[in-house]
N, C-alpha and C positions, 0 to 999 in steps of 0.2 A: 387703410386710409392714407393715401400719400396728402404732403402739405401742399405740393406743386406737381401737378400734372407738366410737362412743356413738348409743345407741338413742334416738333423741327429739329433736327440735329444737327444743323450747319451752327455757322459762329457766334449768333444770338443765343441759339439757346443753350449750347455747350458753354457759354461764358455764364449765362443764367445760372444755369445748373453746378457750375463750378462753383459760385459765389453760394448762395441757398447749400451747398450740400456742406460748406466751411460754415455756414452759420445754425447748423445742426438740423435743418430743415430735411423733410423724410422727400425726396424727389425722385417722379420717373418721366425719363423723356423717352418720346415716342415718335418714330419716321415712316412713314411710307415707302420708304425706300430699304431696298439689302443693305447699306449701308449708312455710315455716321459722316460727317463734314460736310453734306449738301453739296453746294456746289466748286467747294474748295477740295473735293474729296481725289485723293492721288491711289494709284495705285502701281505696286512694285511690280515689273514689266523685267526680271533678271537684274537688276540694279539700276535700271531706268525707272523715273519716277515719272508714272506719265498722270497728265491733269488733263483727266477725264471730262472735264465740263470746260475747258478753256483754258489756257496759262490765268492764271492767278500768282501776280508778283507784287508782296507785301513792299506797302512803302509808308514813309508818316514822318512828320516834325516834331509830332505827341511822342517825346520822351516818357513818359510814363506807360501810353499803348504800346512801345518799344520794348521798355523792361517788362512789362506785362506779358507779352508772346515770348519773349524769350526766357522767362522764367520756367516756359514749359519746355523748350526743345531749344537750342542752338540753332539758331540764323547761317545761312552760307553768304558769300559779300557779293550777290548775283548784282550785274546794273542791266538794266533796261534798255539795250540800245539797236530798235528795230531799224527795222530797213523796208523801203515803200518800194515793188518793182513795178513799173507800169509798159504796158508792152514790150520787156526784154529788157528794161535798163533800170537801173538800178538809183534809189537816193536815201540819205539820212533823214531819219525821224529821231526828233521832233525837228520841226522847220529850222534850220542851223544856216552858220555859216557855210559847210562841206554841203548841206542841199541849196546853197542857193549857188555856190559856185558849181555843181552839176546841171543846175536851169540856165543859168546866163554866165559863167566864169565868171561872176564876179569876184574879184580877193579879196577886197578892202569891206569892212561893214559901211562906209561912208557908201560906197557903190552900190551894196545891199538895199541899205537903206533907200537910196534914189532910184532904184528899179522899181520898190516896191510901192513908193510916192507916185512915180508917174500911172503905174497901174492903177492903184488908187482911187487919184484924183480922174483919168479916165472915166471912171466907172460913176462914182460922186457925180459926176455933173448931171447924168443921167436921172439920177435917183429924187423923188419926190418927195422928200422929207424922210424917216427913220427907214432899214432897212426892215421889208415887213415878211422875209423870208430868209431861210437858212442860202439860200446862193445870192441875195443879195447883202444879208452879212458877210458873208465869208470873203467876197470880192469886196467888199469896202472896206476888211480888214488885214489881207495879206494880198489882193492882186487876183489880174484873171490866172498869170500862170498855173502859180501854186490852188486854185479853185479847181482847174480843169485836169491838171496832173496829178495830185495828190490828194485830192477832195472828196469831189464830185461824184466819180463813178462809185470808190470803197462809200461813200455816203448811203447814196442811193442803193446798192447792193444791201446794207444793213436794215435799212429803214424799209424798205422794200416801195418806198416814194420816189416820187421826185423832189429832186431839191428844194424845188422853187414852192410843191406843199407840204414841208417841214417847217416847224417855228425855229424864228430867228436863233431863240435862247440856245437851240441844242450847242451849238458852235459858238457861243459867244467869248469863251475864251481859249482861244486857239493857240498853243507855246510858239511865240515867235525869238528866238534868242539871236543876238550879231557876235556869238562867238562860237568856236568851234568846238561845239559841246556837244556828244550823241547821246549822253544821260535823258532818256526819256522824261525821270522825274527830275522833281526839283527837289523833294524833298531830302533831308536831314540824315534819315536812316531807311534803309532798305534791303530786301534780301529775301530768300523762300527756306523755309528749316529745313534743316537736313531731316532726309528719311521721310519727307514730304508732311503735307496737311494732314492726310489721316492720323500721323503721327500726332499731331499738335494736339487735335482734338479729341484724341486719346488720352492723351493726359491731362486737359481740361475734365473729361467724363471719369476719370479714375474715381472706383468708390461712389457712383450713380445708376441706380438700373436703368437700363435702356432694352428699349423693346422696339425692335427692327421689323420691315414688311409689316407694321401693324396701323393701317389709317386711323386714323381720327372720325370721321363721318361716317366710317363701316362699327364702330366700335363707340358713340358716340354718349351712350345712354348710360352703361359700363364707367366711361372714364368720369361724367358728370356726380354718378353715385358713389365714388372712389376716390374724391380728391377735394380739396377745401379752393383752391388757385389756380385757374389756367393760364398758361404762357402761352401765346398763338403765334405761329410764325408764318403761315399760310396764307394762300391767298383768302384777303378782306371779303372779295364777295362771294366767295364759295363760304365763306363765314355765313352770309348772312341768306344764302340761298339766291343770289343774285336777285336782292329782291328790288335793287335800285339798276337794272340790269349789268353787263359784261363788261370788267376793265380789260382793254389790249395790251397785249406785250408784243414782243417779237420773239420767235424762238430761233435755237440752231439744231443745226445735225452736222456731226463730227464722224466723219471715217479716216480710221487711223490706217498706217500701213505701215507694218515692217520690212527694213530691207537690208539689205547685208553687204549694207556698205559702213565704213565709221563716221562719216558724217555728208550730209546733201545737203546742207544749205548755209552751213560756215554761222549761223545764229540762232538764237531763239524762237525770234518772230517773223517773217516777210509780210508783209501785209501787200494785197496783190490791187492796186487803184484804178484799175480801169475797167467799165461795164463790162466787158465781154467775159471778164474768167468767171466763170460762177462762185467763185469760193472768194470770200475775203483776204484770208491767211491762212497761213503754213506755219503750225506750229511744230518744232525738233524740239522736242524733251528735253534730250540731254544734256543741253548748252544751258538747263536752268539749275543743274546740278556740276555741273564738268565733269563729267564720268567717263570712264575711259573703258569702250564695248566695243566692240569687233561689229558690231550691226547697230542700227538706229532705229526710231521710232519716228514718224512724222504725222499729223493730223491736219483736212485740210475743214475750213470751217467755213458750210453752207448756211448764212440767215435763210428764214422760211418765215413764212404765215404763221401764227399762232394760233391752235386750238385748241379744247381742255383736254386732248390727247398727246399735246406735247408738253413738254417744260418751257414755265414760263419766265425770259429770260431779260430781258428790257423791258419797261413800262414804258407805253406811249402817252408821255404828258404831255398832252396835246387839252387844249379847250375843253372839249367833248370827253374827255378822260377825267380828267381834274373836277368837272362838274360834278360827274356819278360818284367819285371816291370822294370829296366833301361832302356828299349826302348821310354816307358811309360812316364817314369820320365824327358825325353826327352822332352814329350809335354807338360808338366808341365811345364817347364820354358819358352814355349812360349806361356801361357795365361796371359792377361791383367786385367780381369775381374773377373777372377773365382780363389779362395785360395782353396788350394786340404791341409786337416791334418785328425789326426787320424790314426785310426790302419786299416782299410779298403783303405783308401785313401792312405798311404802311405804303406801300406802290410806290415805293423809292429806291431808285440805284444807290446803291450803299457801295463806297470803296471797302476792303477789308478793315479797316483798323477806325474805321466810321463807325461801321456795326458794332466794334468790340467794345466802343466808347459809349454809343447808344445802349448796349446790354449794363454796362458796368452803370450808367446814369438809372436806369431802369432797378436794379437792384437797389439804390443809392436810398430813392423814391421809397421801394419800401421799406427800408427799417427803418425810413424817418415817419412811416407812416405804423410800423408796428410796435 
């Protein structure tokens, strides 16, 4: 009789299972998958650390979620600083001084600044009251330029929409900085541990049985007669048998290519902004470790449709989404037994060290409750 059954092995329930297994608690987590970290899961490629599900680059202000990850593994000083190409030419992300003087030579931020006013106010005069779409935010907040070059098409590529029917919210805070900063984040502390994720969540699970390729729904009756507490980390309405029907995501598909050359695209990320290339970004590995290899790693990253045959990767909080998962959420608070978190669980984008903060608040809950 385990005390905690937990559904999931990425970073909810490996922080779960960490906490419960120091507070003497008998716990098994269990994944569907070959493998443990979910979607932050890396794997050793000759000393290339490649991320298998997307770059995943740790960032956070939360000094405590800081010392927390690195209590299990050393952090490398990796910064974030992609680059948008949009047919052949190249610019800085996030929105900087260097991307604005590549749209208009502007030097000065005073110039910045007044390019980005007259676009602006252009647009404004137009608009009938609040912006009641993601392309009429995004141009009432940084300009047509920057909407049309570096927006628009990586947008719609992801979302698999059009702009104009996306909600406002997705883009409502877009980083606009007037200095000459390529620091993607803002944040305090940031960085990917060496010997990658799997490593991390390895030592979160240290001294936890974990049982791999084992579903939860295929094994369902089993784990209910064998455990006093379930942790659920999966998707809500496959919980409930879709019985308030189907929430969307979007998913991707990732083909990676090796080539034997030491490096093809000089950074981490490219993110490619214009409808035509199919693929969003180019991600190269090894610029998230600095690893010095005679050949490279690149993956380029296809959004797609979403069906219960892929992995489900973005939640579309849209209206019509949000309605069916408050019905859901309903039932959520009449379970005794079973703790529903995570980004599946609760149909929320979670940055990493969200999740970590969400698990650790979730433990918190019970032993104030046991």
């Amino acid at each position: 009789m385990y005390d905690y059954t937990i559904v999931g092995a990425g970073f909810f329930g490996a922080v779960c299972a960490h906490e419960l297994n120091k507070l003497g608690k008998k716990v098994l987590v269990i994944d569907k998958r070959g493998h443990i970290a979910g979607n932050a899961y890396t794997e050793d490629c000759n000393g290339i650390q490649m991320h298998k599900y997307g770059a995943h680059i740790f960032h956070t202000n939360d000094k405590i979620i800081w010392d927390y990850v690195n209590s299990f593994c050393e952090f490398n000083r990796f910064t974030n600083s992609p680059m948008a190409n949009f047919k052949g030419k190249l610019y800085n992300l996030p929105f900087n001084m260097n991307t604005f003087y590549q749209l208009w030579g502007t030097i000065t931020p005073a110039e910045a600044i007044a390019k980005i006013k007259e676009q602006k106010e252009g647009f404004v005069l137009d608009l009938n009251g609040e912006p009641s779409n993601l392309e009429e935010m995004a141009i009432s907040l940084v300009g047509s330029d920057i909407y049309n070059i570096l927006i628009k098409g990586y947008t719609e590529k992801q979302w698999g929409r059009k702009a104009t029917e996306l909600p406002s919210f997705i883009i409502k805070r877009i980083p606009v900085r007037f200095t000459f900063d390529n620091n993607y984040f803002s944040d305090k502390y940031q960085g990917i541990p060496i010997g990658g994720y799997t490593k991390l969540i390895q030592k979160m699970l240290s001294g936890v049985e974990v049982k791999l390729n084992y579903d939860y729904f295929e094994h369902k009756e089993n784990i209910q007669q064998n455990t006093k507490k379930l942790i659920y980390t999966g998707p809500i309405d496959r919980y409930y048998d879709y019985k308030y029907g189907e929430l969307e995501y979007r998913s991707l598909d990732f083909k990676t290519e090796k080539l034997d050359i030491e490096n093809y695209q000089g950074c981490a990320v490219i993110n490619f902004t214009d409808a035509e290339t199919p693929f969003t970004r180019i991600i190269e590995h090894k610029h998230f470790d600095y690893v010095d290899t005679d050949f490279t790693l690149i993956t380029k990253e296809y959004p797609q449709n979403w069906d219960r045959s892929k992995e489900a990767y973005y939640p579309v909080n849209n209206e019509k989404n949000m309605h069916v998962y408050k019905q859901y959420a309903k039932l959520v608070k009449q379970e005794v037994d079973v703790i529903f978190g995570g980004r599946l669980a609760e149909y929320k984008y979670y940055d990493m060290h969200q999740v970590i903060r969400s698990a650790l608040h979730t433990i918190q809950k019970i032993t104030a409750l046991s």
